[in-house]
Backbone bond lengths (Angstrom), bond angles and torsions (degrees), N, CA, C in turn:
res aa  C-N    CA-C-N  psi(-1)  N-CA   C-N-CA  omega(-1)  CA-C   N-CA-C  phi
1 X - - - 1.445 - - 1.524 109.08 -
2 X 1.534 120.55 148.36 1.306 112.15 146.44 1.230 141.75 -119.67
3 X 1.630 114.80 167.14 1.240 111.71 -149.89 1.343 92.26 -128.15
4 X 1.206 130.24 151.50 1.869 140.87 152.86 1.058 120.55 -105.59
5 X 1.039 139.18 174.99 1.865 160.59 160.91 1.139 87.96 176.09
6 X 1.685 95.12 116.08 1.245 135.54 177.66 1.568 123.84 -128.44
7 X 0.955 99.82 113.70 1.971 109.73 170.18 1.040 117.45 -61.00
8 X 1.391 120.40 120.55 1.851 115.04 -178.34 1.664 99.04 -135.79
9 X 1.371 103.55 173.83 1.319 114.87 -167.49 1.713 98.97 -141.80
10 X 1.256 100.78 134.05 1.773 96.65 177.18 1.081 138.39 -132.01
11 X 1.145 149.07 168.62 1.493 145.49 -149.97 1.585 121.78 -164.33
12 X 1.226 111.90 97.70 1.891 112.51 -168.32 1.481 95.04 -122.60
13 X 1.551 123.11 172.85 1.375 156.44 -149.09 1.038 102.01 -171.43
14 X 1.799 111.53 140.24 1.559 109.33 167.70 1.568 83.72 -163.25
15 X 1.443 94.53 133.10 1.419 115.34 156.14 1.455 131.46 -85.29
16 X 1.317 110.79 178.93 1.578 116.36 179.02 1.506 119.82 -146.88
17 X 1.175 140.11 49.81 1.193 138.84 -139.88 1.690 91.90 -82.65
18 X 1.170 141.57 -25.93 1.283 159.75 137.05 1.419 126.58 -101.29
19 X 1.130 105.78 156.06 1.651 124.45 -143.43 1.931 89.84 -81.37
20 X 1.392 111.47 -28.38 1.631 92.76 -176.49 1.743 93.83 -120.78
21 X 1.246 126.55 3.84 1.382 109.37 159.90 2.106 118.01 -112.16
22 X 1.444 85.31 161.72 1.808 84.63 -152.11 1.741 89.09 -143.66
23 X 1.321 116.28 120.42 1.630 120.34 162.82 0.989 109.17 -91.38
24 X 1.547 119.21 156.68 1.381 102.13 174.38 2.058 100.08 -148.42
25 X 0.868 101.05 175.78 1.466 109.19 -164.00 1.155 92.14 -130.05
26 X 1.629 152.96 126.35 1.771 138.97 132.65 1.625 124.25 -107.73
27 X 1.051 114.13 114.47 1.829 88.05 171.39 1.485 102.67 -118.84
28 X 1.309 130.71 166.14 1.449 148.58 151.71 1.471 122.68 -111.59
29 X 1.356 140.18 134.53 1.360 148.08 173.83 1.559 105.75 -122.54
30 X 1.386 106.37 141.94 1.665 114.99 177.24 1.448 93.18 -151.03
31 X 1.975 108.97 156.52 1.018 137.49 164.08 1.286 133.13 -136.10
32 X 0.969 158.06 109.13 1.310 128.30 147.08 1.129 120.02 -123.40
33 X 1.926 124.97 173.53 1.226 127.17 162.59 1.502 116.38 -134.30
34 X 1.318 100.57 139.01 1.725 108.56 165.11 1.077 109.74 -138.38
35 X 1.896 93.41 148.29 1.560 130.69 -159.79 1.592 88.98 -109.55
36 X 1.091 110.16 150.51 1.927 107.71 142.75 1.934 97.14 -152.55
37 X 1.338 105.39 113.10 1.258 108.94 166.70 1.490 118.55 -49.63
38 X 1.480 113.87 169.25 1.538 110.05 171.29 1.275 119.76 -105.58
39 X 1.070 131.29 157.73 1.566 141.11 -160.91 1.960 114.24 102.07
40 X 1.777 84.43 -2.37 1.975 74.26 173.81 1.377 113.91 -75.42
41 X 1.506 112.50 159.81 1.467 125.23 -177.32 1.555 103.06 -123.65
42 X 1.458 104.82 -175.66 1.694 123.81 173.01 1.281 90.10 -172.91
43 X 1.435 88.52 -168.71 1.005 107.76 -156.84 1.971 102.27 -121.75
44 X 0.740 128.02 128.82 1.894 124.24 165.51 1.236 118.35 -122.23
45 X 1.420 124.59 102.86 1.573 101.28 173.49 1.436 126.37 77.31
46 X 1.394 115.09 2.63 1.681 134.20 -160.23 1.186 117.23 80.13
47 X 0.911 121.37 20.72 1.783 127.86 -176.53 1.033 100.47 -135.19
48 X 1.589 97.52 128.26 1.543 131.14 176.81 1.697 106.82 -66.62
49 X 1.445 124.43 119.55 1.080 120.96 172.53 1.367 125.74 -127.31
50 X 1.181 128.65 120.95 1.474 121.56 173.90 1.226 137.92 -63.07
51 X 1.422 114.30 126.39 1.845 115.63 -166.45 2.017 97.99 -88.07
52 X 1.163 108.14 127.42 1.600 123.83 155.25 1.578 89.99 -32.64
53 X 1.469 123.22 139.24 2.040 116.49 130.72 1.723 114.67 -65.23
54 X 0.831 102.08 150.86 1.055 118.17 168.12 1.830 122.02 -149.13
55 X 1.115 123.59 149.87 1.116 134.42 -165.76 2.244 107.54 -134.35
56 X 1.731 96.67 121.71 1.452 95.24 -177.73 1.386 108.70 -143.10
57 X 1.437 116.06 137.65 1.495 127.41 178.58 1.365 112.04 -111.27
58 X 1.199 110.41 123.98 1.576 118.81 177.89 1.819 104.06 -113.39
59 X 1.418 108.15 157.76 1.470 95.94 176.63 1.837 81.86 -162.31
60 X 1.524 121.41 162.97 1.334 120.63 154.92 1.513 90.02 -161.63
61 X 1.249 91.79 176.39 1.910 122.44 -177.07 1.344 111.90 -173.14
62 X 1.707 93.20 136.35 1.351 87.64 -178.95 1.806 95.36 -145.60
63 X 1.367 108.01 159.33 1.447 129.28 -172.52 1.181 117.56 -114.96
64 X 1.414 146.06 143.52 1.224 136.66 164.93 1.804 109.03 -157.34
65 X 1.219 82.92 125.52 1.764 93.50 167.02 1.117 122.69 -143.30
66 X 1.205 114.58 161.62 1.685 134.89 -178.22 1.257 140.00 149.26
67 X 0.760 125.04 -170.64 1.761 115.76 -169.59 1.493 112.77 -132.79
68 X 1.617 103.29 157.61 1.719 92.47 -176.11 1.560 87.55 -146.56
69 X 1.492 108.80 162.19 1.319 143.80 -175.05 1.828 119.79 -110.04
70 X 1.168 124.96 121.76 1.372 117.64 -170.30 1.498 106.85 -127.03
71 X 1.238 111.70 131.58 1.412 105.80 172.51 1.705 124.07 -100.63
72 X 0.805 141.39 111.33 1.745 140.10 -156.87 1.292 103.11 41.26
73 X 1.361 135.83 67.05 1.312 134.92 123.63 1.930 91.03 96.25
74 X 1.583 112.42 -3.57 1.501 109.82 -151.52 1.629 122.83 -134.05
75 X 1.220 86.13 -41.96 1.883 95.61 166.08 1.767 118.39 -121.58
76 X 1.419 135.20 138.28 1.382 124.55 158.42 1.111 120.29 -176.89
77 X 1.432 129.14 -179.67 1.297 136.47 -162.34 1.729 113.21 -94.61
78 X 0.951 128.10 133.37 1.269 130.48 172.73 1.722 122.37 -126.82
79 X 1.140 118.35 129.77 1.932 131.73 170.87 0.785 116.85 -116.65
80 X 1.138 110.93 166.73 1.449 124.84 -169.68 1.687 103.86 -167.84
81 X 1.741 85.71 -172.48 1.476 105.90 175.19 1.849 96.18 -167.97
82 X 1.485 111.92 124.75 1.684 116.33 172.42 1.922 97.16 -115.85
83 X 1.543 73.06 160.35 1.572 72.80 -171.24 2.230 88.50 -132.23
84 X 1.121 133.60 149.82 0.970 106.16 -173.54 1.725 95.23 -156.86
85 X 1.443 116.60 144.07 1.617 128.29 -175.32 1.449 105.35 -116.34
86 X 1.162 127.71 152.33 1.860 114.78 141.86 2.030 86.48 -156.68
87 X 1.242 74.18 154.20 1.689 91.98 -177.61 1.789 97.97 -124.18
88 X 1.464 118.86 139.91 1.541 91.30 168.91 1.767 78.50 -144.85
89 X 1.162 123.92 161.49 1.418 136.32 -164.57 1.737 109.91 -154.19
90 X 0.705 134.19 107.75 1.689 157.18 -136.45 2.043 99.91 -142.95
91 X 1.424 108.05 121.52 1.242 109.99 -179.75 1.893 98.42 -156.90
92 X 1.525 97.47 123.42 1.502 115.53 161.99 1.188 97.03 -124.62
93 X 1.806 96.85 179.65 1.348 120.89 -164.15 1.874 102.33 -74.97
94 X 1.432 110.80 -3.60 1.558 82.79 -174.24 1.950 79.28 -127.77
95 X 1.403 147.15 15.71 1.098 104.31 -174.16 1.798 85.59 -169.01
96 X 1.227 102.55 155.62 1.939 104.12 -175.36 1.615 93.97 -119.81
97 X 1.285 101.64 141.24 1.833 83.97 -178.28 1.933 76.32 -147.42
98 X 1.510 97.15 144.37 1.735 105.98 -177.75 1.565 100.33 -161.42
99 X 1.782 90.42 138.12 1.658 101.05 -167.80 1.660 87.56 -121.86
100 X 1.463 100.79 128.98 1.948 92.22 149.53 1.665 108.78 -156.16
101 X 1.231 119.88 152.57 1.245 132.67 -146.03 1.332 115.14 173.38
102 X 1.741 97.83 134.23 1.496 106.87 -176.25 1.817 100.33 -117.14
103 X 1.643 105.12 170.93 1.579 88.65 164.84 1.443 70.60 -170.62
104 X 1.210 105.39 158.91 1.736 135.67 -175.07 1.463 110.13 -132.85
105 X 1.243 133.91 131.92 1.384 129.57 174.59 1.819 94.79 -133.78
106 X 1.427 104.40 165.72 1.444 102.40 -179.63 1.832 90.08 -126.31
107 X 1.296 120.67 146.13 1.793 132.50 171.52 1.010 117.28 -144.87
108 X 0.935 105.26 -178.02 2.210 127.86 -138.46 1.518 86.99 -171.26
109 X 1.839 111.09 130.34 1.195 109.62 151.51 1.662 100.88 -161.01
110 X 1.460 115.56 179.72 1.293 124.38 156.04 1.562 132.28 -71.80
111 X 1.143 120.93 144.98 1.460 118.56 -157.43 1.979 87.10 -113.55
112 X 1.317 138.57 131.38 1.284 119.14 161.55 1.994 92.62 -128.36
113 X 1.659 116.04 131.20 1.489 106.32 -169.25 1.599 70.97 -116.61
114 X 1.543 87.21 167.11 1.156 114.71 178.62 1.532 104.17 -130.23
């Protein structure tokens, strides 16, 4: 199987063209990569064991927009639409394994602020 943990960094906007409606814009981007040369060891049990190298690329992004509605500062409706990628790419000496995939959903929910 594969797995990610990925570091991202993010960036949203929101307007107000009226006092209880608000657009908003968010995205996030992440990357990373890891190397491990070959010839590493550990340790198991007192026995010296040799680790495979392996080499893995992770990447994601994600989008989100929509707008929300507030009623006295306290209750309201909010939509949207996310749009979302991750690629992750995994390579040892005996096998290449690579995931990438988008999926988009559109939502609706209640807003309660406190």
């Amino acid at each position: 199987s594969l797995e990610a943990l990925i570091p991202m960094i993010g960036l949203g906007i929101s307007l107000r063209p009226v006092q209880p409606f608000e657009i908003f814009l968010r995205g996030r981007i992440g990357s990373i990569e890891l190397e491990r040369k070959e010839g590493s060891y550990r340790r198991r049990n007192g026995q010296r064991e040799q680790i495979k190298p392996f080499k893995r690329e992770q990447s994601s992004l994600e989008l989100d927009a929509g707008f929300s509605f507030t009623f006295d500062e306290t209750i309201g409706l909010i939509v949207g639409a996310r749009l979302d990628f991750l690629e992750i790419d995994r390579q040892t000496e005996d096998q290449h394994t690579r995931f990438e995939g988008t999926s988009s959903t559109l939502y609706a929910g209640l807003l309660l602020q406190f």
